[in-house]
C-alpha positions in Angstrom: 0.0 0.0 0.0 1.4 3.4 -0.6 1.8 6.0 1.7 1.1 9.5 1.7 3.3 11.4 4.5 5.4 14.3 5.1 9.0 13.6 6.6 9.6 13.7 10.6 11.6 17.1 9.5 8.8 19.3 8.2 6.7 21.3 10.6 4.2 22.9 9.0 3.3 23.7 5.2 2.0 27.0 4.1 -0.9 27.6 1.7 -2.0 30.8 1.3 -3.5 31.8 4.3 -3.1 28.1 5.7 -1.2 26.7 7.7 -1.1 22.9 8.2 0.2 21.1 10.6 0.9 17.7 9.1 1.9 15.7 13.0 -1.7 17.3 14.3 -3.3 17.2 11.2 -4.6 20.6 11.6 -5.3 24.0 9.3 -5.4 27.6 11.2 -5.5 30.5 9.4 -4.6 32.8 12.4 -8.2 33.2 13.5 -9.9 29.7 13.4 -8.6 26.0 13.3 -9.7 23.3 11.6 -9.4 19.8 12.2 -9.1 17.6 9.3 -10.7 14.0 8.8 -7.7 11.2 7.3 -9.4 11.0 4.2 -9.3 15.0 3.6 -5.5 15.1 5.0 -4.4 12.1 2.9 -6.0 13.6 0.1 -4.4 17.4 0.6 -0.9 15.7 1.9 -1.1 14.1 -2.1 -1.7 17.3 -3.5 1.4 18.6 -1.6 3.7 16.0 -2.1 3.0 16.4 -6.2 2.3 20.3 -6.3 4.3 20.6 -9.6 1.8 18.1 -10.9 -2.0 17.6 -12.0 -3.3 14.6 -10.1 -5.4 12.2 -11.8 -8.6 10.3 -10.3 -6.8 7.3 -10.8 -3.7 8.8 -9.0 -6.4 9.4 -6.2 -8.0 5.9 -6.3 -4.2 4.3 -6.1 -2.0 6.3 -3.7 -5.2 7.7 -1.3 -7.8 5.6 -1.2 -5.5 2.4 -2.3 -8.0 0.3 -3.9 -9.3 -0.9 -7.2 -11.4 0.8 -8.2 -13.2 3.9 -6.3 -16.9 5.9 -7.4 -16.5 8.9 -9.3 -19.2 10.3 -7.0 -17.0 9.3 -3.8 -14.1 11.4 -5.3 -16.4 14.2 -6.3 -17.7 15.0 -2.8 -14.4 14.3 -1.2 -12.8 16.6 -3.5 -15.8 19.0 -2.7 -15.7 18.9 1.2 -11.8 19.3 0.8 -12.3 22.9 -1.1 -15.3 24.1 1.4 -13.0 23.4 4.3 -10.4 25.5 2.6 -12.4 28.3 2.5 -12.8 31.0 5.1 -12.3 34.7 5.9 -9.1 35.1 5.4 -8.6 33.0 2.3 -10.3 33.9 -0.6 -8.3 32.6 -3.6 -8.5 29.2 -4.7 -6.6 26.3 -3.5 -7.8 23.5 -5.1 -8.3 23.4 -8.9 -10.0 21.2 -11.2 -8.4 20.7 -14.8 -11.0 19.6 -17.2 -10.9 15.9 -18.2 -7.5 15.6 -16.3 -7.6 16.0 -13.1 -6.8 18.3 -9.8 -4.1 20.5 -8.9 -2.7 23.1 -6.2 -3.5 26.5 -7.1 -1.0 28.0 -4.6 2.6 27.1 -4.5 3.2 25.4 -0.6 6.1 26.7 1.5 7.2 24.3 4.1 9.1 25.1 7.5 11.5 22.7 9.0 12.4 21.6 12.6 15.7 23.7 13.2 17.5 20.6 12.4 17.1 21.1 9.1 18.2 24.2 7.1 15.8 27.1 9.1 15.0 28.5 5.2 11.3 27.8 4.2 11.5 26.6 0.9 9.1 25.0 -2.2 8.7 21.1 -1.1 10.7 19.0 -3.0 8.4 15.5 -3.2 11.3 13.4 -3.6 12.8 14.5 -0.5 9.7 15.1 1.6 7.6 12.2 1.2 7.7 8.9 2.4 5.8 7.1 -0.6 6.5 4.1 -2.2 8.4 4.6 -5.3 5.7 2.1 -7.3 5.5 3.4 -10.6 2.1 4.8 -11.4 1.6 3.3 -15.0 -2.4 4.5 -15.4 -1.6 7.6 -16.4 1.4 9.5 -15.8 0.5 13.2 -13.8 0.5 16.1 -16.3 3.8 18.3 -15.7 2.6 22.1 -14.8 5.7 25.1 -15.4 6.5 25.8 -12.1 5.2 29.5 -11.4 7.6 32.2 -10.0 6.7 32.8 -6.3 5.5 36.6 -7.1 2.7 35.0 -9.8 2.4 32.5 -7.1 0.9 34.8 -4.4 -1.1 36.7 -6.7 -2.7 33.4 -8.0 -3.5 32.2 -4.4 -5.3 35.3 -3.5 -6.9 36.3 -7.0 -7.2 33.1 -9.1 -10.5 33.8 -10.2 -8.8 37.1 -11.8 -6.0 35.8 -13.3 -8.3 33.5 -15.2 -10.3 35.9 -16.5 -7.2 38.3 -17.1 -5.9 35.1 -19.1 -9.2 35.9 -21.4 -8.9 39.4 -21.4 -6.1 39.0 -23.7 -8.5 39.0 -26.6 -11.2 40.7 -24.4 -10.9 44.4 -26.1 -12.8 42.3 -29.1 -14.6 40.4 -26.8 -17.2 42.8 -26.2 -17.1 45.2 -29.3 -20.2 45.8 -30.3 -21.2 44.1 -33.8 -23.1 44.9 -36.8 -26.2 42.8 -36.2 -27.8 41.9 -39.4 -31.9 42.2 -40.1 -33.7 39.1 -40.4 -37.4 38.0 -40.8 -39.2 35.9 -38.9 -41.2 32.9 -40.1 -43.4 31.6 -37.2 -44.9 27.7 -36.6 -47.4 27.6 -33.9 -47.1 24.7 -31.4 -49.7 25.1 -29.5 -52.9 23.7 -29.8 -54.7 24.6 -26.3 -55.9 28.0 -25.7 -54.2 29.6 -22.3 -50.9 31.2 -20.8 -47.7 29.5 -22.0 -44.5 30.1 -19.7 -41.1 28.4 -19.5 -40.3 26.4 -22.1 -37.4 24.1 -21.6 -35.9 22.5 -24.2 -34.3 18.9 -23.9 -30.4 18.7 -24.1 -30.8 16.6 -27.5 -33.6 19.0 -27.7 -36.0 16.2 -29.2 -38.5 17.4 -26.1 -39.9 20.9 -24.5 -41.3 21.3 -20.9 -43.3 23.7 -20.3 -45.9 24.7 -18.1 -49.6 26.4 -19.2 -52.8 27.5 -17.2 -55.8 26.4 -19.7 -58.8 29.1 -20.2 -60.9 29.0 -17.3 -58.7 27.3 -14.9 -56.4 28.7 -11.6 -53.4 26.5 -12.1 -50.6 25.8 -14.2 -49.8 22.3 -15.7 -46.2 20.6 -16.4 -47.0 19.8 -20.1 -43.5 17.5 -22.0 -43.7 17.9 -25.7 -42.4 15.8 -28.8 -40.8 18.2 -30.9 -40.9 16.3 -34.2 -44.5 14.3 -33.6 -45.8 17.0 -31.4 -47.2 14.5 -29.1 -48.0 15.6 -25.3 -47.7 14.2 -21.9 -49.2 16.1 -19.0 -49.3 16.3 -15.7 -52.1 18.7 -13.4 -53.9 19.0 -10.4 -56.3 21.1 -9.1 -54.7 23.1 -6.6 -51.1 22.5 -7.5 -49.1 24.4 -10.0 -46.8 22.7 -12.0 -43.3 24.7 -13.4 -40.5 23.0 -15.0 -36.7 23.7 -13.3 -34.3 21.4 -15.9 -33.5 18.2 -17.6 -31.2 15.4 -17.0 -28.4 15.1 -18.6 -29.2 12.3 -20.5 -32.8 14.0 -21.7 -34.4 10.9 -19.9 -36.2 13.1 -17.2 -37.7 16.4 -16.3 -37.0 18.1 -13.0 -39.9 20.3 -11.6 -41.4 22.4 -8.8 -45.0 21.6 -7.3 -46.5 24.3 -5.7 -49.5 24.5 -3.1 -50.6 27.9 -2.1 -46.6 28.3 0.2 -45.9 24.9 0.0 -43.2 24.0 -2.9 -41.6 21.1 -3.7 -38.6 19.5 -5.9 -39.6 16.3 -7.9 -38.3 14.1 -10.9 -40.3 12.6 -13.4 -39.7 10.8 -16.2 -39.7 12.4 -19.1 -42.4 9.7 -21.2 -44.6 9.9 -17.9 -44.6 6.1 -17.0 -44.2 4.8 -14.0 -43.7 7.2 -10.2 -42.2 10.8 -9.8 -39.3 10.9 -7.2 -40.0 13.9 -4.3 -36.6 15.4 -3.7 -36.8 18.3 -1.3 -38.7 21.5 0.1 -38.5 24.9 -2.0 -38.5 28.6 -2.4 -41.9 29.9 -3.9 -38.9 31.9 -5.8 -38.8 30.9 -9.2 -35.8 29.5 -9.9 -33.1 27.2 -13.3 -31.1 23.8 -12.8 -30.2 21.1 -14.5 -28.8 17.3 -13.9 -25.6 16.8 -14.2 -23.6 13.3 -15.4 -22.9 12.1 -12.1 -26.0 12.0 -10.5 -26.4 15.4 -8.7 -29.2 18.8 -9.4 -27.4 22.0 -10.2 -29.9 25.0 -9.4 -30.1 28.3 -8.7 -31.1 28.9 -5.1 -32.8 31.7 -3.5 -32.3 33.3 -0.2 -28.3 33.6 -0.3 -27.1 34.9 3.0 -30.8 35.8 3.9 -31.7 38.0 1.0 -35.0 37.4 -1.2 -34.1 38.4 -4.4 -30.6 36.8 -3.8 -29.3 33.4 -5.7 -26.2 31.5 -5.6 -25.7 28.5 -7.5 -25.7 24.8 -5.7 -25.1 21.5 -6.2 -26.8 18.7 -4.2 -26.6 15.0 -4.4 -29.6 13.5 -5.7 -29.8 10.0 -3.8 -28.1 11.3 -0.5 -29.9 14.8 -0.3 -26.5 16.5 0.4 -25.5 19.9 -0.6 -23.1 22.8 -1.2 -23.1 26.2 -2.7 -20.3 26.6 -5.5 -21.1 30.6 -6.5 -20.4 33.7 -4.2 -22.2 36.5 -5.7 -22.4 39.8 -3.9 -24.3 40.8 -1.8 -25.9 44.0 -3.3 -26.7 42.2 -6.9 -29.4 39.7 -7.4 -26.9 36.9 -7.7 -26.8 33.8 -10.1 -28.6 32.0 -12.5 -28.0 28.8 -13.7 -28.2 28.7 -17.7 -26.7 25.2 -19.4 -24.6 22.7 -18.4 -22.6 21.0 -21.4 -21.5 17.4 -20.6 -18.5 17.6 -23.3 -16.7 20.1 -21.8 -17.9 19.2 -17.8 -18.8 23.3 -17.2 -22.0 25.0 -15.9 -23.0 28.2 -17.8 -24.4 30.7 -15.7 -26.1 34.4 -15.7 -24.6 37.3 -12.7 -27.4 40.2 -12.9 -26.0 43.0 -11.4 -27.5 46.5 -10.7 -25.3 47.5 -13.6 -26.3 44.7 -16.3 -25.1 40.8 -16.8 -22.3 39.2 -17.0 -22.1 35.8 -18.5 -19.8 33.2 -16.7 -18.5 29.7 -17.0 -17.0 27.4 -14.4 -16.9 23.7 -13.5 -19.2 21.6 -11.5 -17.2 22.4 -8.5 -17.7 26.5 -8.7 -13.8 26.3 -9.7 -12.2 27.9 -12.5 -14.3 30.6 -13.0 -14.3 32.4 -16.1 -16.2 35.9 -17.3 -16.8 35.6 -20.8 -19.0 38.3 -21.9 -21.0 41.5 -20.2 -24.4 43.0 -21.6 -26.5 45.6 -20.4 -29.8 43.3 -21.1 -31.1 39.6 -19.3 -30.0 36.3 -20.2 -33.0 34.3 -19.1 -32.1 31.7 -21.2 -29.2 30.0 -23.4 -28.5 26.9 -25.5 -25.3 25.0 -26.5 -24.2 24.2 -30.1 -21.6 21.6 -30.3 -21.3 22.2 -34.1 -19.7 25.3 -33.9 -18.9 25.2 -30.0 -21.0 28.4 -29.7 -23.5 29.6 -26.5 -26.8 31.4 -28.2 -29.0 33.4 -26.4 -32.2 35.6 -27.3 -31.9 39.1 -26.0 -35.6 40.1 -26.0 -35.3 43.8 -24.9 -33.2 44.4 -28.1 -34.6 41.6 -30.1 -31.2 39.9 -31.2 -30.0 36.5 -31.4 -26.5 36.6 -30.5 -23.6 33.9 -31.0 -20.9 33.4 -28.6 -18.0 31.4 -29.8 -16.3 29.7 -26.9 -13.2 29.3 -29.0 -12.8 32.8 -29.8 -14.1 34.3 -26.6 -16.4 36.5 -28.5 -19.7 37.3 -30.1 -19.5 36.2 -33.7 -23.1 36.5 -35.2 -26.1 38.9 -34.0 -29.4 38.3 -35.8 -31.9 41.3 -35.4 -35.5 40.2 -35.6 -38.6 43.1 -36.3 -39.2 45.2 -33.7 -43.0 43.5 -34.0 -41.7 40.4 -32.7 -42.1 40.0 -29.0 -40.8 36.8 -27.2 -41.3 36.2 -23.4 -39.6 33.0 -22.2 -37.6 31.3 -24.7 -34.8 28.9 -25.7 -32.6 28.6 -29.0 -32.7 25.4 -31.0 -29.3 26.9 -33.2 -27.7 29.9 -34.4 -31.7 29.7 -36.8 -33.8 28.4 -34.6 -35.9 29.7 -31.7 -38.5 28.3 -29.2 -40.7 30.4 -27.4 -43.9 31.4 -25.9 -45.3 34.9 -27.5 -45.3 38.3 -24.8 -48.0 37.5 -22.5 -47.1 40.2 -20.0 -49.1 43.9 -20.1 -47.9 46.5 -17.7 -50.4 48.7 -16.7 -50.5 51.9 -13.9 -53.8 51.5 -11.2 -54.5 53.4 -8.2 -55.5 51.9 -4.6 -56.8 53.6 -1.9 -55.5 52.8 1.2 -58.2 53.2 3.1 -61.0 51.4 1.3 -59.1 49.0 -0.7 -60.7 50.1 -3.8 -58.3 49.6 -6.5 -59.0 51.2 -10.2 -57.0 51.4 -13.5 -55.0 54.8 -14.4 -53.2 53.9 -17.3 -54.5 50.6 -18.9 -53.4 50.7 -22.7 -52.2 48.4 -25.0 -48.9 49.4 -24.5 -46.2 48.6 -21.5 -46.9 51.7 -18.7 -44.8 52.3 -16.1 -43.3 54.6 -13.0 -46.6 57.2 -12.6 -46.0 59.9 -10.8 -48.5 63.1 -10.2 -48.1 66.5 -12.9 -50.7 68.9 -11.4 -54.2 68.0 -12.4 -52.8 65.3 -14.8 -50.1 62.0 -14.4 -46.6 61.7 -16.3 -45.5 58.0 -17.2 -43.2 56.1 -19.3 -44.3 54.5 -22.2 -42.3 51.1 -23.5 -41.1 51.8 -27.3 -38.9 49.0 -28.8 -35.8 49.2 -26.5 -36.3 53.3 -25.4 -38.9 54.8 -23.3 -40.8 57.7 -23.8 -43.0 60.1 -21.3 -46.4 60.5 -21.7 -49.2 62.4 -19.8 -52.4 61.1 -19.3 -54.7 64.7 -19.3 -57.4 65.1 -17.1 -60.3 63.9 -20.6 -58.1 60.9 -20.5 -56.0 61.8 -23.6 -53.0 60.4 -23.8 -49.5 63.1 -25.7 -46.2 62.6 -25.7 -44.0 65.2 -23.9 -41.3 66.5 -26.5 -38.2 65.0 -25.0 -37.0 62.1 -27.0 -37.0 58.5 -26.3 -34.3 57.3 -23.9 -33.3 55.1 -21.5 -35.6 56.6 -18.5 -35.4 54.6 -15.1 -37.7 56.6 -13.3 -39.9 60.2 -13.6 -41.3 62.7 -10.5 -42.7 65.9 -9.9 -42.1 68.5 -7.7 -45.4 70.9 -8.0 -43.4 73.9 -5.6 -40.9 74.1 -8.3 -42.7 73.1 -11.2 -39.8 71.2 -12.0 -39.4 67.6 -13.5 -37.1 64.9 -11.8 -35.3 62.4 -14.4 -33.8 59.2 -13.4 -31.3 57.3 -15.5 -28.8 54.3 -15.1 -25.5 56.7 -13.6 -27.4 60.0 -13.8 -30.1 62.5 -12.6 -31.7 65.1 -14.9 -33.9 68.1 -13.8 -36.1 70.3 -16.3 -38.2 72.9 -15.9 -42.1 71.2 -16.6 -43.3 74.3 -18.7 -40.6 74.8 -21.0 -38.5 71.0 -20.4 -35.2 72.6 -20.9 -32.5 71.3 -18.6 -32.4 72.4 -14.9 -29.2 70.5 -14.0 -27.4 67.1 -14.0 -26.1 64.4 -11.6 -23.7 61.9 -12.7 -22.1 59.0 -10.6 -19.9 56.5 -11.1 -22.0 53.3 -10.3 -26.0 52.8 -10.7 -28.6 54.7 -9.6 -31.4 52.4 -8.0 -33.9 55.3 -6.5 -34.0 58.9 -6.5 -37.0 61.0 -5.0 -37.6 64.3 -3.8 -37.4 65.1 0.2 -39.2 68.0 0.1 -39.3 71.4 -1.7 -35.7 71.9 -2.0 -33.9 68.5 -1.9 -33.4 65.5 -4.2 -32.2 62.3 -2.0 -30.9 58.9 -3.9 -29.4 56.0 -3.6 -26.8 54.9 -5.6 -24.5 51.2 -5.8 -21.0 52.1 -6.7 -19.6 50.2 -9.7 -16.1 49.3 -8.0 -17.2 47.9 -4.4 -21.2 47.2 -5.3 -22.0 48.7 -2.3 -24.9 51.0 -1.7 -24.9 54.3 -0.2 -27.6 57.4 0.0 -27.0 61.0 -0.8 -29.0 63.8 -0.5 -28.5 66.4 -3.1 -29.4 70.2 -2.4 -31.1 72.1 -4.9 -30.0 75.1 -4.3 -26.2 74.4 -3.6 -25.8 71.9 -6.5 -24.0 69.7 -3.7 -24.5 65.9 -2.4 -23.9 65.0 0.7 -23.8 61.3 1.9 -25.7 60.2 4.5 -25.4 57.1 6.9 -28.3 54.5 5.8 -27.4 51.1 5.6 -27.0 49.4 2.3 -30.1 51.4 0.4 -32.2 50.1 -2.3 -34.2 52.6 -2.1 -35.0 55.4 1.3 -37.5 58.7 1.2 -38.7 61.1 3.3 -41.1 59.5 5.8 -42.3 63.0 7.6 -40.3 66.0 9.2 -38.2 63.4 11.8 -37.3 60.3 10.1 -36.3 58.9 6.7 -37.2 55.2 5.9 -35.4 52.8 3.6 -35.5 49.7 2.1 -32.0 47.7 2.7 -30.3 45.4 0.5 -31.0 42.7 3.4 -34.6 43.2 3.2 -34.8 45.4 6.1 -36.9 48.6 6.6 -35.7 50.8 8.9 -35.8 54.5 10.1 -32.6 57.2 10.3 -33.5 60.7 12.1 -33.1 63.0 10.2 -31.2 65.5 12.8 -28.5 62.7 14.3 -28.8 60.2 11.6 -28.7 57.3 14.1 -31.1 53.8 13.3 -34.8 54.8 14.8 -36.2 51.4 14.5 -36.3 48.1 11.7 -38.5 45.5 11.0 -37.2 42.7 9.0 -39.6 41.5 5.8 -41.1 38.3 4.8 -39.8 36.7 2.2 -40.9 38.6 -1.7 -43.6 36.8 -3.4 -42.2 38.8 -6.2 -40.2 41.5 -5.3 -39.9 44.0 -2.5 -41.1 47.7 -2.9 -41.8 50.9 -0.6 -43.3 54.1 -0.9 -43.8 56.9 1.7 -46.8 59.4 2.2 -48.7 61.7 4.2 -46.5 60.1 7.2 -47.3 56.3 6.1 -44.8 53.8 5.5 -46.2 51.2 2.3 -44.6 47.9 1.8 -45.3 45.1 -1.2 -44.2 41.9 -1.3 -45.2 41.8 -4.9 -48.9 40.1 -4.2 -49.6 41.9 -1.3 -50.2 46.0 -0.4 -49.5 46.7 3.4 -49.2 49.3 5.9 -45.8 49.5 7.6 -46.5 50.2 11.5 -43.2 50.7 13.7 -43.8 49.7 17.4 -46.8 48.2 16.6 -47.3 44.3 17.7 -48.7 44.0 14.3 -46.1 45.5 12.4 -47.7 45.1 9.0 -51.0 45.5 8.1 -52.9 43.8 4.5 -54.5 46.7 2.4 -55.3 44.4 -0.8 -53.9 41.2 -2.3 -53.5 40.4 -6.0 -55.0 37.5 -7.8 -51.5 35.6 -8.1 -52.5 33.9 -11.4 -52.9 36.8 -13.5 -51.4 39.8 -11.8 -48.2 40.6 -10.4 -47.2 44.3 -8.4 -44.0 45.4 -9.7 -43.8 48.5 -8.1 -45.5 51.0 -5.3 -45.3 54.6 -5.2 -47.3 57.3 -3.5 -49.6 60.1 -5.2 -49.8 63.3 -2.9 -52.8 64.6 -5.1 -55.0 62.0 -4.5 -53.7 60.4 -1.0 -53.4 57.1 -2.9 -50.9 54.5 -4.3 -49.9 54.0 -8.0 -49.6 50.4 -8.4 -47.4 49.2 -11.2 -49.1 46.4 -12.2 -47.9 43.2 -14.9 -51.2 41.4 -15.8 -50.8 37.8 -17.5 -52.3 37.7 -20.9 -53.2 34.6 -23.5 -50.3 33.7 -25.6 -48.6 30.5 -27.5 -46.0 28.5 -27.7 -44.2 29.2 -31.5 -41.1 27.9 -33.1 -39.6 30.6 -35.1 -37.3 29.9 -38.2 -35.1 33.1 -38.5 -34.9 33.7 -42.5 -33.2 36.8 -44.4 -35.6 39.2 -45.5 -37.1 38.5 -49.2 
């Protein structure tokens, strides 16, 4: 048998911000010590003793475990709990990496220390000094030889792996991102569906013979998990009354669909398969948060989950072991984005595809099925709800449907290669790529429309109900200003007092957000990184603000103040400012990681925290007043402030804030769930009531589109 040891001499190895211990068998890292299991310290010792190499499994199976023959899954979550106990505080680089279809490897360079009868110079270990292993030749598979990296590159690697792999890309990365001529292209249409109803989530197979996909029929409250034959068109379906039905992923092998069963706040995890015969497989509880995964080749779910480090609208991705129930995270998004979401995983190449959305847009990432090896491979100001994989080519494809282009990412280039522009008439909702041609998806069934609620009867009534996509009302004397969606600009419209509807004459743009403030007859323009005042009569420009990050609220305290909130584009964290109208100065103020905060009345400002915290600052001292933590978002959280009155929705529900009160949130009015969602609050001073931005679900169907040139 062989062994894996250090020599009596050597009394500790360094790596990184490690130390180990080898006689102990201990890591500390200065502020917390960890003791290892054998199998974990056998397994690191290996890594040690060949750091200039890359280990195979079989390596692994002969010299650690020292058997025949070993399960890949029992490597897998060894390797796995070896890199999770390598993580902490103080060590943020990598340590363990994973070389595709090879094997594992150290990351960091290890110094070892000697007892002072040896030399008292720390220096690389040498393996064939250092260990005591049997000198067996290993006749498998020889270890791949690494270049031994100069200890400079070393340190930088052990801190900012992660970095230096994307830096690695960035070679060819001033292309990488360069914005291409996309070419006009018709659309030819096949309609798939044969039931009238709501389509959502189509899911398309990995040999893409089958869709999943999930439909509430005319005249019924729930959605069903429908799988569809591409090529005969034949259906299998699955319903029950009560019970909504949404597809998460596939296998990898295409054999069986993974879905989410939800009962009014129960949800579930289940496997089915994909023909429909014989039992589905419960697999564990679940967020009401919608969420992506997929099945990877050895026998484990890969999904976005919600709720990372307590925050609603927060995912990371995770991996958990199908049969045993076992799990890990393997992404580390921050804290003030709305994390990660799992796109495709591509057996070939053993890597997951996933989406970051940020505050400031999307970035599009690859990395292996252990969260190693990260990679950035493209940024976009736009989604990526979905994306497909063409081995062909050995391309990524993805539908931006705020833009309406097809794009074509060549993993061998690093770049976008292709864009295909489709008519602005085209509107896609959910929707999957077949190929660089192809497209599957369900036709817009969202309308966004502006309604009013008062708070004290509950009566709710439309403002702005059009055939168009309304947003972001705000009150303009006896009238209401909006924005109007129009292709991939908005525009701002007012809705006159005979219910006419005319453009105001500034041109279409990027608007975020629009108010008014009636004392100064002056207009308050939010944009990505800026702020834009006019003057309402005449709309010539007041005055700008500009930052260097994103603007995620802005509102007027007052007569003579504007007070925002902005996350800053190096650390992503939020901060609030309140900007003086008659100085042209900002001024930051101390309220905890704002998403959004406003004026509550003359003593206290309230905000909304990136931890899903409300809370109220004094306005005189600026100390914490009081907090109250939220439920978790049906949807997403919003809050307006009025006439004194704290409003909170949870995207189905409209409550009544009440600090100090046992009941510390009141219900005002709940949605119907199946056909509306509330994407945003805000509060109308000219009629005490609140504008409810409002997405109502609409008929639609599930279409294949051919993307031709035009005749």
């Amino acid at each position: 048998m062989n062994e894996v040891s250090f020599s009596r001499t050597v009394k500790s190895i360094t790596l990184g911000s490690w130390k180990l211990d080898p006689k102990r068998q201990v890591l500390t890292d200065g502020d917390i010590e960890k003791e290892l299991e054998p199998l974990l310290f056998r397994i690191l010792s290996y890594l040690i003793l060949n750091s200039d190499s890359i280990i195979t499994r079989q390596n692994l199976v002969d010299d650690v475990w020292c058997q025949k023959y070993v399960d890949d899954n029992a490597i897998n979550r060894a390797m796995s709990e070896l890199r999770k106990t390598l993580k902490s505080d103080n060590q943020k680089g990598m340590i363990v990496k994973t070389h595709y279809r090879k094997g594992y490897s150290l990351a960091i360079e290890p110094v070892v220390e000697y007892h002072q009868t040896e030399s008292t110079d720390s220096a690389k270990l040498n393996p064939a000094v250092s260990a005591e292993v049997n000198a067996r030749t290993i006749t498998t598979e020889p270890p791949h030889r690494r270049k031994k990296t100069p200890w400079i590159l070393s340190a930088v690697f052990s801190t900012l792996a992660v970095s230096v792999s994307v830096a690695l890309l960035k070679n060819n990365s001033d292309s990488d991102n360069m914005p291409i001529n996309a070419v006009e292209q018709q659309v030819q249409e096949t309609v798939l569906s044969w039931v009238n109803g709501r389509y959502t989530r189509p899911n398309v197979s990995p040999n893409k013979n089958f869709v999943a996909f999930s439909i509430i029929q005319k005249n019924s409250q729930n959605y069903s998990l429908v799988v569809k034959t591409l090529q005969t068109g034949h259906e299998k379906r699955l319903a029950e009354d009560g019970t909504n039905y949404f597809p998460i992923g596939w296998s990898a092998d295409s054999n069986k669909v993974f879905y989410r069963a939800i009962n009014g706040e129960q949800c579930e995890v289940w496997l089915i398969n994909a023909s429909f015969d014989g039992s589905n497989q419960y697999l564990f509880d679940c967020s009401l948060q919608g969420f992506t995964g997929a099945g990877v080749s050895d026998g484990r779910l890969i999904y976005s989950k919600s709720g990372y480090r307590d925050r609603d609208e927060l995912a990371a991705l995770a991996s958990r072991d199908i049969s045993t129930g076992q799990e890990y995270q393997i992404t580390s998004p921050n804290l003030n984005s709305y994390g990660d979401r799992f796109l495709t995983y591509i057996p070939d190449l053993e890597v997951i595809i996933f989406e970051r959305h940020h505050y400031q847009g999307s970035e599009l990432y690859m990395t292996d099925l252990d969260g190693g090896n990260q990679v950035k491979l493209y940024d976009t100001d736009n989604r990526i709800w979905s994306l497909s994989y063409e081995k062909k080519h050995n391309t990524l494809i993805w539908f931006d449907n705020v833009e309406n282009i097809l794009f074509t990412f060549s993993l061998e280039k690093k770049k976008v290669t292709s864009a295909a522009k489709l008519p602005n008439t085209v509107k896609y909702a959910s929707n999957q790529p077949l190929s660089h041609s192809e497209l599957l998806a369900v036709t817009y069934p969202f309308l966004q429309g502006i309604y009013s609620l008062n708070p004290q009867s509950g009566e709710l009534h439309p403002v702005v109900d059009s055939k168009f996509d309304d947003i972001q009302a705000a009150d303009f004397d006896d009238s209401v200003i909006f924005l109007r969606q129009e292709g991939s600009l908005r525009s701002i419209y007012r809705k006159s007092p005979d219910g006419q509807y005319e453009a105001l004459a500034l041109p279409a743009s990027d608007y975020e957000s629009i108010h008014y403030n009636p004392q100064r007859r002056e207009l308050l323009v939010r944009y990505k990184n800026k702020l834009e005042t006019y003057n309402a009569q005449t709309l010539s420009l007041l005055g700008s603000i500009s930052v260097d990050g994103t603007i995620v609220s802005a509102e007027y305290l007052g007569e003579q103040s504007i007070g925002y909130s902005v996350v800053d584009a190096k650390t992503l964290r939020g901060n609030a400012f309140i900007h003086s109208l008659d100085t042209d100065k900002s001024i930051a103020l101390p309220i905890e990681r704002p998403l959004w905060f406003g004026q509550l009345d003359k003593q206290f400002y309230a905000s909304l925290s990136s931890h899903d915290e409300v809370s109220l600052y004094d306005i005189n001292t600026g100390e914490k007043a009081d907090r109250i933590e939220l439920s978790k978002a049906k949807y997403k959280h919003s809050i307006a402030a009025g006439n004194g009155v704290l409003y909170h929705s949870d995207g189905e529900t409209v409550f009544k804030i009440n600090f100090g009160a046992q009941q510390t949130r009141q219900e005002l009015y709940k949605v119907d769930s199946s056909s509306f969602v509330i994407d945003r609050i805000s509060f109308s001073h000219q009629t005490n009531s609140l504008y409810l931005d409002m997405i109502k679900v609409v008929e639609n169907q599930l279409v294949k589109a051919d993307i031709i040139a035009p005749l």
